[in-house]
HTML snippet that shows the backbone in 3Dmol.js (N, CA, C, O; Angstrom):
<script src="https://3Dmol.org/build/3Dmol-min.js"></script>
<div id="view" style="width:600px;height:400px;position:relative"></div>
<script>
const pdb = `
ATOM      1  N   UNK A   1     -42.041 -36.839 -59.293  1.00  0.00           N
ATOM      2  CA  UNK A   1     -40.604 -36.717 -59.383  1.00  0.00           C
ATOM      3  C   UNK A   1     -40.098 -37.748 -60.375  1.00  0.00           C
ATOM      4  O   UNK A   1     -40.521 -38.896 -60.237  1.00  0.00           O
ATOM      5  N   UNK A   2     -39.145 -37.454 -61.476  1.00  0.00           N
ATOM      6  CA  UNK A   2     -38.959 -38.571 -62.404  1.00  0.00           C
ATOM      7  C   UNK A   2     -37.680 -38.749 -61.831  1.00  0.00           C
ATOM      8  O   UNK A   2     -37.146 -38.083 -60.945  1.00  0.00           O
ATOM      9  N   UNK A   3     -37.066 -40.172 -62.727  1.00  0.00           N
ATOM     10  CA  UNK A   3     -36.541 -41.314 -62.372  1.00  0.00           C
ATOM     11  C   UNK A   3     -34.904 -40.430 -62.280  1.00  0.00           C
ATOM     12  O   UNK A   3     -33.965 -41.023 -61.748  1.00  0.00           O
ATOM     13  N   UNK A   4     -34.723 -39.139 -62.789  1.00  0.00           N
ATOM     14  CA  UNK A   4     -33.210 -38.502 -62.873  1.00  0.00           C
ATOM     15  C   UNK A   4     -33.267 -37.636 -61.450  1.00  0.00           C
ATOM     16  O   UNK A   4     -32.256 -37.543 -60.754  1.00  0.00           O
ATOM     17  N   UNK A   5     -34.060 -37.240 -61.210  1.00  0.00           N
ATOM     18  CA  UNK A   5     -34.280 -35.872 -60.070  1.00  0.00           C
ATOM     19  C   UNK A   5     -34.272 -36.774 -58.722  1.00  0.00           C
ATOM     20  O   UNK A   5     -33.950 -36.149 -57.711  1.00  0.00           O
ATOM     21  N   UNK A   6     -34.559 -38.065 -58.561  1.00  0.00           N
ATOM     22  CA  UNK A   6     -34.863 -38.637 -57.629  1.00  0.00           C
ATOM     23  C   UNK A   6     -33.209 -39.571 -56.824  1.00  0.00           C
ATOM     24  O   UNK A   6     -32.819 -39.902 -55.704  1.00  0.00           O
ATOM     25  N   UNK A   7     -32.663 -39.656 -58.433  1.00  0.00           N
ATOM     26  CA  UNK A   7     -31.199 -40.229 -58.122  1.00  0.00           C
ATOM     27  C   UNK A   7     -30.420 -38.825 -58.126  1.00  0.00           C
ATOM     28  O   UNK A   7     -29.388 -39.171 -57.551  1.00  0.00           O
ATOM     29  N   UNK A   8     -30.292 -37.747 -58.350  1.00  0.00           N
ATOM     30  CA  UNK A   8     -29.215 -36.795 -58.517  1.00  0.00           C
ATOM     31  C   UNK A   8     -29.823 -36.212 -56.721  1.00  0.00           C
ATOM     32  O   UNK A   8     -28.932 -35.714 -56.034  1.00  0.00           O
ATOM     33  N   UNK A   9     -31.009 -36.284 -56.183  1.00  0.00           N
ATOM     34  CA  UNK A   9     -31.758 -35.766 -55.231  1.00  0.00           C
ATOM     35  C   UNK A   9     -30.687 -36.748 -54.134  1.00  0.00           C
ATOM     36  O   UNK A   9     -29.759 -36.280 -53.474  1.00  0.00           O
ATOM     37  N   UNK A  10     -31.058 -37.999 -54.163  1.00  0.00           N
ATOM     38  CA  UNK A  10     -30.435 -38.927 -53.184  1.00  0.00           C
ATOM     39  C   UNK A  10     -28.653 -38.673 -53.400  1.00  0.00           C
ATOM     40  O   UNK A  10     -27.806 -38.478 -52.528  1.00  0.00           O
ATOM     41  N   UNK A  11     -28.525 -38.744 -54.574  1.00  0.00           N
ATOM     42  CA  UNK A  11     -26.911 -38.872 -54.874  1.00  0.00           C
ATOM     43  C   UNK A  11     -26.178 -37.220 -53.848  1.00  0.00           C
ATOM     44  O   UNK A  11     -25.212 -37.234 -53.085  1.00  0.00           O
ATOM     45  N   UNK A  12     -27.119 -35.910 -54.243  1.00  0.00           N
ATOM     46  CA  UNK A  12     -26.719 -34.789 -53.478  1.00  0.00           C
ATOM     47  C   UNK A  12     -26.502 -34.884 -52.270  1.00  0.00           C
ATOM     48  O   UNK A  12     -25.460 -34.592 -51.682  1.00  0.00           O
ATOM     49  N   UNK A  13     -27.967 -35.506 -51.616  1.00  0.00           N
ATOM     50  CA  UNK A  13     -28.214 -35.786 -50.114  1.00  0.00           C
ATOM     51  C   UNK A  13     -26.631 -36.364 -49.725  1.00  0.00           C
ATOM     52  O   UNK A  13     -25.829 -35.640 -49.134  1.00  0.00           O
ATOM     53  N   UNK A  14     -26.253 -37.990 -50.210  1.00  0.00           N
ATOM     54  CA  UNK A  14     -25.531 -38.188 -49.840  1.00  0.00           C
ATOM     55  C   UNK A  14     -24.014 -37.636 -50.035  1.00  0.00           C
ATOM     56  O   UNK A  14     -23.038 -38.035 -49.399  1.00  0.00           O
ATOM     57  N   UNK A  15     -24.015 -36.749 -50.931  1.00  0.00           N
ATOM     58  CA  UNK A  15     -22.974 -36.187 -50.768  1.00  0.00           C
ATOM     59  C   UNK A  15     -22.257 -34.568 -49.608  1.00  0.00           C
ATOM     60  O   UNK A  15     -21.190 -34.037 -49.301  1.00  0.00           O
ATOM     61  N   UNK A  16     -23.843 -34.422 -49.354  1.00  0.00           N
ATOM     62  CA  UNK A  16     -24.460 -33.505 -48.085  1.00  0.00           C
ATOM     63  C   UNK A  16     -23.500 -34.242 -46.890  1.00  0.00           C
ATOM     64  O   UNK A  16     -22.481 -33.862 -46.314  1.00  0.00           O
ATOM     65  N   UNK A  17     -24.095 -35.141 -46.821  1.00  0.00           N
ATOM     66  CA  UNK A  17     -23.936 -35.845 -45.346  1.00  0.00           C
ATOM     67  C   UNK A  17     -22.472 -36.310 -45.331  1.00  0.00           C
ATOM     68  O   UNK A  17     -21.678 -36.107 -44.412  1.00  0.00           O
ATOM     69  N   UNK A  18     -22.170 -37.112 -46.741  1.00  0.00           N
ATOM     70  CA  UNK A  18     -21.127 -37.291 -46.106  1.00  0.00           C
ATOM     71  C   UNK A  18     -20.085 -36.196 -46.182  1.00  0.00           C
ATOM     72  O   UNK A  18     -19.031 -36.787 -45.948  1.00  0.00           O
ATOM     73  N   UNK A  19     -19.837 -35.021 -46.367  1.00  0.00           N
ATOM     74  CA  UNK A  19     -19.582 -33.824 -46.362  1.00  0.00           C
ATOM     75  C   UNK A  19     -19.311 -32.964 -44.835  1.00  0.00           C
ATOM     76  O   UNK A  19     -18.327 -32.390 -44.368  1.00  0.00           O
ATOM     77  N   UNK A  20     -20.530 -33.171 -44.408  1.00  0.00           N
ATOM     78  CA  UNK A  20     -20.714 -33.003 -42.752  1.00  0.00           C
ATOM     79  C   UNK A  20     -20.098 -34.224 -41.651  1.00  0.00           C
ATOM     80  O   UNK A  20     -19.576 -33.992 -40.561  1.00  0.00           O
ATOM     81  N   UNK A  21     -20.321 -35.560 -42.271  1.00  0.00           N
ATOM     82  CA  UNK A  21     -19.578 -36.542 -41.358  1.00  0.00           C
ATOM     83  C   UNK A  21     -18.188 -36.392 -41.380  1.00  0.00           C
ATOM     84  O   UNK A  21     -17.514 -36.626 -40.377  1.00  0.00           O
ATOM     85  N   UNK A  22     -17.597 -35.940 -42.668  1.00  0.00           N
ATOM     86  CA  UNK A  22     -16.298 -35.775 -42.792  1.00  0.00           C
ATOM     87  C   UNK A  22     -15.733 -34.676 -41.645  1.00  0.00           C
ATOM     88  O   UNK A  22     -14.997 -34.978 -40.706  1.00  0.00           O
ATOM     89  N   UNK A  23     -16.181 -33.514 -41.904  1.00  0.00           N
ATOM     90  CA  UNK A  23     -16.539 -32.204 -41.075  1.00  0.00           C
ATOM     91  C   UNK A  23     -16.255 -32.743 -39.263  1.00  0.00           C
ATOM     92  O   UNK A  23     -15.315 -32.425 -38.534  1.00  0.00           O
ATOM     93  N   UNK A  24     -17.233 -33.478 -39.007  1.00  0.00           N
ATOM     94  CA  UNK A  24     -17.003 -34.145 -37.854  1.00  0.00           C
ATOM     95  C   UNK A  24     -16.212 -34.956 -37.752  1.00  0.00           C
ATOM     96  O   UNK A  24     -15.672 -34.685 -36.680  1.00  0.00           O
ATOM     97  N   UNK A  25     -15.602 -36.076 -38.272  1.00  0.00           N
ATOM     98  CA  UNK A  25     -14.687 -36.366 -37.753  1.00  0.00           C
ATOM     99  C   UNK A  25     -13.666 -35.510 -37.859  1.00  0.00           C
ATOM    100  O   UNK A  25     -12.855 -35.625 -36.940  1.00  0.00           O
ATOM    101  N   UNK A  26     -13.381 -34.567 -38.779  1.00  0.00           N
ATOM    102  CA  UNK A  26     -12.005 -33.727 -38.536  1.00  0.00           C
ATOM    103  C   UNK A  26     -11.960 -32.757 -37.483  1.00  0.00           C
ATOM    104  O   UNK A  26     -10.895 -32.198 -37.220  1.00  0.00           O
ATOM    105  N   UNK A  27     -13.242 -32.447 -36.717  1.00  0.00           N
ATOM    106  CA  UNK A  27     -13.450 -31.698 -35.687  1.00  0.00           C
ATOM    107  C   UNK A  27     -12.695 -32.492 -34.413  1.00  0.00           C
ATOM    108  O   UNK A  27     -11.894 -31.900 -33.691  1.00  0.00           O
ATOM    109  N   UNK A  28     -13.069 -33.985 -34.213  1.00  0.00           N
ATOM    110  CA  UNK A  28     -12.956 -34.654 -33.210  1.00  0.00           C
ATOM    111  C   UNK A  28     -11.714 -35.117 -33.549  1.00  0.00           C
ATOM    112  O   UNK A  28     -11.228 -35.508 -32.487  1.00  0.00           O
ATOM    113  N   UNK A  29     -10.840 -35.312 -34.531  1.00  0.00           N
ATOM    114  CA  UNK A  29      -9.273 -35.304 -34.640  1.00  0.00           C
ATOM    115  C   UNK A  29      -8.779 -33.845 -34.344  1.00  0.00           C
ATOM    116  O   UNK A  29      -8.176 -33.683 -33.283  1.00  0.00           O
ATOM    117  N   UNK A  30      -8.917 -33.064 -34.940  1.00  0.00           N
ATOM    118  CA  UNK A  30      -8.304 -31.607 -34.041  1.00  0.00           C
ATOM    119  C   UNK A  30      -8.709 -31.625 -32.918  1.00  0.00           C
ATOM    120  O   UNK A  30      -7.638 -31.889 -32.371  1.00  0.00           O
ATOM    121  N   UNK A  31      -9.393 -31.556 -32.137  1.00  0.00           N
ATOM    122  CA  UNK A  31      -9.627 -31.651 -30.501  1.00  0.00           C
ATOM    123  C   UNK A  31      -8.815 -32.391 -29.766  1.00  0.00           C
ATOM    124  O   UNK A  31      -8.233 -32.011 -28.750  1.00  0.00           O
ATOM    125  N   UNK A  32      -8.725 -34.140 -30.579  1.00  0.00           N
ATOM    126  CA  UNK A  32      -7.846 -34.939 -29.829  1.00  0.00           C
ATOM    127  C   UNK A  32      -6.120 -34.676 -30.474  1.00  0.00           C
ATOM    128  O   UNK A  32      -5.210 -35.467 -30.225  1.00  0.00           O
ATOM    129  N   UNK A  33      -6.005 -33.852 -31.028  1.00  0.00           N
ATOM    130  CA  UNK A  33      -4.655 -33.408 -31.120  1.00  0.00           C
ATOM    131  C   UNK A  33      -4.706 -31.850 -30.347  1.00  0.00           C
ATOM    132  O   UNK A  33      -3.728 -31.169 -30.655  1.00  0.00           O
ATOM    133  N   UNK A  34      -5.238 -31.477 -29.825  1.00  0.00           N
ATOM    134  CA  UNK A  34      -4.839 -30.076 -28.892  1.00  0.00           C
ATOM    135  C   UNK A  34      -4.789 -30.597 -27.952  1.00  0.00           C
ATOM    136  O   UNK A  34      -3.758 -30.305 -27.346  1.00  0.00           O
ATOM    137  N   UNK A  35      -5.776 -31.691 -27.146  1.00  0.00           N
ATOM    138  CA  UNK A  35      -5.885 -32.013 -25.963  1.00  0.00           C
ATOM    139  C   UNK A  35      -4.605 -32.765 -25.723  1.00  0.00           C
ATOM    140  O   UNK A  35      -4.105 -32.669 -24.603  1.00  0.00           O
ATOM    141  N   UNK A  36      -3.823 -33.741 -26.933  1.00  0.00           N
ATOM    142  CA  UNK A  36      -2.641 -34.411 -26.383  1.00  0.00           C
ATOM    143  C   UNK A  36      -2.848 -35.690 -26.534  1.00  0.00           C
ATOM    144  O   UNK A  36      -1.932 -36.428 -26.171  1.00  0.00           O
ATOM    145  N   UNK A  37      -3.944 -36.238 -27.037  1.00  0.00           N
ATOM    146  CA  UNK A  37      -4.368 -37.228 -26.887  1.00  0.00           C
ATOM    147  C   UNK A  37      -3.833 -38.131 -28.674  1.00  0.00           C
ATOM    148  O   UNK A  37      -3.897 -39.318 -28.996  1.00  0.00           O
ATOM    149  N   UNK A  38      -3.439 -37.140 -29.304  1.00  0.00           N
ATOM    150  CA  UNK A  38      -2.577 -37.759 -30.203  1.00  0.00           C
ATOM    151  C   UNK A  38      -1.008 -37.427 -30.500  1.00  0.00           C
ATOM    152  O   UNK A  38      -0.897 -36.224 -30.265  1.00  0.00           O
ATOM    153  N   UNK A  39       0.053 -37.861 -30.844  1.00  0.00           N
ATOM    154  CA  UNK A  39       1.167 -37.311 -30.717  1.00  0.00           C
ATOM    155  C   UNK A  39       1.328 -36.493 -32.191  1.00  0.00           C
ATOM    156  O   UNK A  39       1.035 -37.006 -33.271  1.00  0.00           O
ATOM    157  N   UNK A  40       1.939 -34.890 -31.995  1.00  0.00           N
ATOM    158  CA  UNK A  40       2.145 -34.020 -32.613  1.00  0.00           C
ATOM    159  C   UNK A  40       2.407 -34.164 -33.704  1.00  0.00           C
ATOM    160  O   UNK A  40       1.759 -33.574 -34.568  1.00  0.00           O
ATOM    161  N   UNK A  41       3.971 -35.423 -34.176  1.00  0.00           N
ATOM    162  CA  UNK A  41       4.535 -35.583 -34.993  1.00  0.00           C
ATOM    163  C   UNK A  41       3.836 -36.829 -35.837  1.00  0.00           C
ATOM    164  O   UNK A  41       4.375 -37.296 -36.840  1.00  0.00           O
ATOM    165  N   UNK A  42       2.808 -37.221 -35.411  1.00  0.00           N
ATOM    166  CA  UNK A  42       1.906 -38.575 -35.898  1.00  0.00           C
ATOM    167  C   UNK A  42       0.756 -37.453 -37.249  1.00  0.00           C
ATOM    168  O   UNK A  42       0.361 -37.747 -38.377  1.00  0.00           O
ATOM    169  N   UNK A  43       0.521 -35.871 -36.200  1.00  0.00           N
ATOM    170  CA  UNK A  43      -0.704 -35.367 -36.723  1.00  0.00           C
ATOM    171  C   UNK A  43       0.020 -34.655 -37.736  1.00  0.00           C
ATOM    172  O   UNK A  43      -0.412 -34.642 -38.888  1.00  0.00           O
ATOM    173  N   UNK A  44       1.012 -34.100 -37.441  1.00  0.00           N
ATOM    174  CA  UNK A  44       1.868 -33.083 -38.552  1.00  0.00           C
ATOM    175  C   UNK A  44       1.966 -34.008 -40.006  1.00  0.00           C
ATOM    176  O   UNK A  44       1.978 -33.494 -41.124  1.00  0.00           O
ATOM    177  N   UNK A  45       2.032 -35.436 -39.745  1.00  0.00           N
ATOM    178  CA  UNK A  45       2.423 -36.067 -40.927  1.00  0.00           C
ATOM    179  C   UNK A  45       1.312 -36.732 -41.576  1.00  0.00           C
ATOM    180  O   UNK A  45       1.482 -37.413 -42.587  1.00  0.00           O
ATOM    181  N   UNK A  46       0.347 -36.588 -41.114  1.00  0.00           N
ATOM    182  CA  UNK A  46      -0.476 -37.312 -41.369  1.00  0.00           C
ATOM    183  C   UNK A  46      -1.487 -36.261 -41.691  1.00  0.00           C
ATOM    184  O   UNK A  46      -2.145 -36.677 -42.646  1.00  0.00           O
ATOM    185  N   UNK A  47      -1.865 -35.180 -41.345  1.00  0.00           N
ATOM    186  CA  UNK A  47      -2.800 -33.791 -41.533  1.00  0.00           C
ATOM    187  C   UNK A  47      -3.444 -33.862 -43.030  1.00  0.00           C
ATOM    188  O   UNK A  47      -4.602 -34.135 -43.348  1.00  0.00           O
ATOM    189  N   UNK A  48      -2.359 -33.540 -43.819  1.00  0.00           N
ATOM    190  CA  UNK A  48      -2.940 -33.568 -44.998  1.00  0.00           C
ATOM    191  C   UNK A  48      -3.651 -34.660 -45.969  1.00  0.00           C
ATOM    192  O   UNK A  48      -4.480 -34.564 -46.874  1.00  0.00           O
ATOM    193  N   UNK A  49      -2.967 -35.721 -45.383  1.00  0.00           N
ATOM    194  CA  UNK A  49      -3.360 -36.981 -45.872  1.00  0.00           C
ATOM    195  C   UNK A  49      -5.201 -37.199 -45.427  1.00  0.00           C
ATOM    196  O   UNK A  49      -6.061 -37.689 -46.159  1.00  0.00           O
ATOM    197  N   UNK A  50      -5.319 -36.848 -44.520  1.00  0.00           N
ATOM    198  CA  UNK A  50      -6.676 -36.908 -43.656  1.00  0.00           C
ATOM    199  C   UNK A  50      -7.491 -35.596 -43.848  1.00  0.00           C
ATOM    200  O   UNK A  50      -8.677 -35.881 -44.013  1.00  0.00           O
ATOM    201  N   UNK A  51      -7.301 -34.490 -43.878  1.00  0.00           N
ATOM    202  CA  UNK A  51      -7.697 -33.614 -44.528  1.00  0.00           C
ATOM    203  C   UNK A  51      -8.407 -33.893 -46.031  1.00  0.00           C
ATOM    204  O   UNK A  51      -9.592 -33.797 -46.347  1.00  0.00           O
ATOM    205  N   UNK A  52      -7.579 -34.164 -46.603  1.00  0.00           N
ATOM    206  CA  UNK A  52      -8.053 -34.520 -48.184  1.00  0.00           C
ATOM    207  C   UNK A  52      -9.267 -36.262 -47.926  1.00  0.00           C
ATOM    208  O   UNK A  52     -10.334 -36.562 -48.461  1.00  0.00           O
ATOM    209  N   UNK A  53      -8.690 -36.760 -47.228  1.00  0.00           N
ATOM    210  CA  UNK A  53      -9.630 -38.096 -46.801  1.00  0.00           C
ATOM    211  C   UNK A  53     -11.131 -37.802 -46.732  1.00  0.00           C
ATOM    212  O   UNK A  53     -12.069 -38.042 -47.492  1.00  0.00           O
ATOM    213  N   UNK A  54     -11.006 -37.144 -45.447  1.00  0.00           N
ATOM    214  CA  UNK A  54     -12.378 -36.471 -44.699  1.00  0.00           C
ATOM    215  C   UNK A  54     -13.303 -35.366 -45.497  1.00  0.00           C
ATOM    216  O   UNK A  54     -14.424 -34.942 -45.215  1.00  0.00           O
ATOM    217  N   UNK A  55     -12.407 -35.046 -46.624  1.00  0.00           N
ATOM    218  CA  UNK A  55     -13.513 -33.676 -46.874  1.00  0.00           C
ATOM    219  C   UNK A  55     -13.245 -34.225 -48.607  1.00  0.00           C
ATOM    220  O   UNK A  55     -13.716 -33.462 -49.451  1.00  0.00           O
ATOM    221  N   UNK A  56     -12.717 -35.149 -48.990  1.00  0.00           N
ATOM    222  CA  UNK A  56     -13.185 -35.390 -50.399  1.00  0.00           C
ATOM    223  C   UNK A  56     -13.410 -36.681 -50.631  1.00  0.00           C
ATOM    224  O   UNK A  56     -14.185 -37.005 -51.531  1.00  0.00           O
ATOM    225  N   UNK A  57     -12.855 -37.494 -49.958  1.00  0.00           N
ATOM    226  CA  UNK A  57     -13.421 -39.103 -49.961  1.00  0.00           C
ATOM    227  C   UNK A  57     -14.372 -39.550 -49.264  1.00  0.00           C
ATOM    228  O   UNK A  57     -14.961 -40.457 -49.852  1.00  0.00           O
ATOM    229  N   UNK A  58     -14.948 -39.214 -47.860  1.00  0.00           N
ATOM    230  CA  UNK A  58     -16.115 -39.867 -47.907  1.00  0.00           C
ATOM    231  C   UNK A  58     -17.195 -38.661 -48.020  1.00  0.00           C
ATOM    232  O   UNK A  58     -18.167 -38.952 -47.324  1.00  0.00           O
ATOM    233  N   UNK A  59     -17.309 -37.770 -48.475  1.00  0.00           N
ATOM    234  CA  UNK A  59     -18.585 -37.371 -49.342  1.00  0.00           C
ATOM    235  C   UNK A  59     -18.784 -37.915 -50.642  1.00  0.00           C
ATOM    236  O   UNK A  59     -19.894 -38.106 -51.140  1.00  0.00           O
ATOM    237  N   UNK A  60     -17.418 -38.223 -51.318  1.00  0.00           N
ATOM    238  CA  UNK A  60     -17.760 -38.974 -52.686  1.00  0.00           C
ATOM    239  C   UNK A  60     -18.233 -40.287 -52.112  1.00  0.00           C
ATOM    240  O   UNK A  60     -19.271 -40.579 -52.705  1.00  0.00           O
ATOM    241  N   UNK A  61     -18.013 -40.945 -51.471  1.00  0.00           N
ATOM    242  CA  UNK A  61     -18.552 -42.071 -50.704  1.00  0.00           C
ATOM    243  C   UNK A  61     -19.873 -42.394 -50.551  1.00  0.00           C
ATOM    244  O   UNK A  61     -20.496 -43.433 -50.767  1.00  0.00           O
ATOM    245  N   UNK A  62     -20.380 -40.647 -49.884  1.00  0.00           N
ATOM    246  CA  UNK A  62     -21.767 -40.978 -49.701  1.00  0.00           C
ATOM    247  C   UNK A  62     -22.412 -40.433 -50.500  1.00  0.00           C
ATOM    248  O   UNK A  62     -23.597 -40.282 -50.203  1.00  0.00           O
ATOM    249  N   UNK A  63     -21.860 -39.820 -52.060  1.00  0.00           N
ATOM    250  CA  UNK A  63     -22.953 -39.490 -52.867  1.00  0.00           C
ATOM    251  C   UNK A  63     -22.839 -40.883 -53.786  1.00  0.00           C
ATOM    252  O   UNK A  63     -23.661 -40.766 -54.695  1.00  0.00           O
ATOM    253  N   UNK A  64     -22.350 -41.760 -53.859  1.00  0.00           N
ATOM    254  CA  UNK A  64     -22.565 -43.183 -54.490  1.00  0.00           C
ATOM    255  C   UNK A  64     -23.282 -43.669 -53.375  1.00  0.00           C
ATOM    256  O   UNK A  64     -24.454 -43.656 -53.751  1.00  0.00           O
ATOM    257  N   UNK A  65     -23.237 -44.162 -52.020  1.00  0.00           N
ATOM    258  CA  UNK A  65     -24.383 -44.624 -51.212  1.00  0.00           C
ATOM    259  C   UNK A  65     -25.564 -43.790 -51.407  1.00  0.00           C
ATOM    260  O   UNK A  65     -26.589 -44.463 -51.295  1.00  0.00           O
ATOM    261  N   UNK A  66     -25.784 -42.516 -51.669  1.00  0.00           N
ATOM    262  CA  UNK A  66     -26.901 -41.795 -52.066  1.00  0.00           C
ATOM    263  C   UNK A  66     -27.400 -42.391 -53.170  1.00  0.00           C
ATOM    264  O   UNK A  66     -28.475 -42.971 -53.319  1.00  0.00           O
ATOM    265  N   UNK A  67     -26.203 -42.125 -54.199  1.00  0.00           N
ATOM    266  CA  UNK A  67     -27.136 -43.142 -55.698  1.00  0.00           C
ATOM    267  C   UNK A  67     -27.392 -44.185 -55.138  1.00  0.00           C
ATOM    268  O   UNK A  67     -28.559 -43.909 -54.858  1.00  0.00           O
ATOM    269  N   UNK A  68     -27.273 -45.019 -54.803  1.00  0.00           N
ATOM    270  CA  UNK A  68     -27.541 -46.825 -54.622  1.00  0.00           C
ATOM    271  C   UNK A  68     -28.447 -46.862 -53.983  1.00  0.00           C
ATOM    272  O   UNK A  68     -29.055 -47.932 -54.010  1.00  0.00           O
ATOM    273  N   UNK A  69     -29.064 -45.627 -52.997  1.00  0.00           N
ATOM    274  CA  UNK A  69     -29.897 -45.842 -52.479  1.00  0.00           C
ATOM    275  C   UNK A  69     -30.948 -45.725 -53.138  1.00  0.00           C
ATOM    276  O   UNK A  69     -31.902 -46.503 -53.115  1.00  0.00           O
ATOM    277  N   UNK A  70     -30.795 -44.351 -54.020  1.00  0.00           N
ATOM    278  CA  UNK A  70     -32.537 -43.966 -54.675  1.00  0.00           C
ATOM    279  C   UNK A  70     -32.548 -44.764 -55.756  1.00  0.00           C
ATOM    280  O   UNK A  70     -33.614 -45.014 -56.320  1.00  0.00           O
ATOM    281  N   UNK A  71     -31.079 -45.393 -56.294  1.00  0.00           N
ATOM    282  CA  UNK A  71     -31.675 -46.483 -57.429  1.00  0.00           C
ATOM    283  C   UNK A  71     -32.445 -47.961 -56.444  1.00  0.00           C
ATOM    284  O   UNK A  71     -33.057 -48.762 -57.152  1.00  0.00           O
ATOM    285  N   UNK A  72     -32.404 -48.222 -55.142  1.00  0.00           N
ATOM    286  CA  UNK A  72     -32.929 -49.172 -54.603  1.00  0.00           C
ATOM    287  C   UNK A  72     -34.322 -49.031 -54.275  1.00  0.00           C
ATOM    288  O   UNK A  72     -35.104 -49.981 -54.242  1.00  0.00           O
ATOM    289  N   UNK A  73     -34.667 -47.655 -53.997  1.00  0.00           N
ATOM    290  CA  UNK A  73     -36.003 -47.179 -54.215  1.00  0.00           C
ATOM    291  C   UNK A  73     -36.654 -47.090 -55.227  1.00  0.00           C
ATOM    292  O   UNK A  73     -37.872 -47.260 -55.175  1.00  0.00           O
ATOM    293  N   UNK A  74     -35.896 -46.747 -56.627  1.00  0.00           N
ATOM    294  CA  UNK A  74     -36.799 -46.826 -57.257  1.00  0.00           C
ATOM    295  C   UNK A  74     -37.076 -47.930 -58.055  1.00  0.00           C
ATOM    296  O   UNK A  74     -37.848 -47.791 -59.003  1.00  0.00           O
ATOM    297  N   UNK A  75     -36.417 -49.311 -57.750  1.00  0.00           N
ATOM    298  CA  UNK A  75     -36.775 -50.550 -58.228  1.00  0.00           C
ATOM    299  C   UNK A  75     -37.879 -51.357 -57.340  1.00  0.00           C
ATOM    300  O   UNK A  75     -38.258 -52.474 -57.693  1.00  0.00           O
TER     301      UNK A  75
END
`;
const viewer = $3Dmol.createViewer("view");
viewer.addModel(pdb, "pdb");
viewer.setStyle({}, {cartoon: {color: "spectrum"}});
viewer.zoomTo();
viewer.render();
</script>
């Protein structure tokens, strides 16, 4: 595996995951806003802000922890 396939490999991964972590936490914020456990007018205003958080900031998150990682491997 050369030195590009190995960082774009890790950099994907982490953009995989954090993709899916995002995924989950927005699962477990909608749940705790049906159940009541957050107030309506907190989630209405805040939805989109966290929406865009969860599903485009920390996957970009974790495809730079992905790079950093396979560049730490491969030094």
């Amino acid at each position: 595996m050369t030195r590009v396939a190995m960082l774009a490999w890790s950099a994907g991964m982490g953009l995989l995951l954090g993709f899916f972590g995002g995924l989950a936490v927005l699962a477990v914020l909608v749940i705790a806003r049906e159940l009541g456990l957050v107030p309506a007018r907190f989630a209405e205003r805040y939805q989109q802000a966290a929406l865009i958080a969860l599903l485009v900031v920390v996957p970009v998150l974790g495809a730079v922890l992905g790079f950093l990682e396979g560049r730490a491997k491969l030094d």
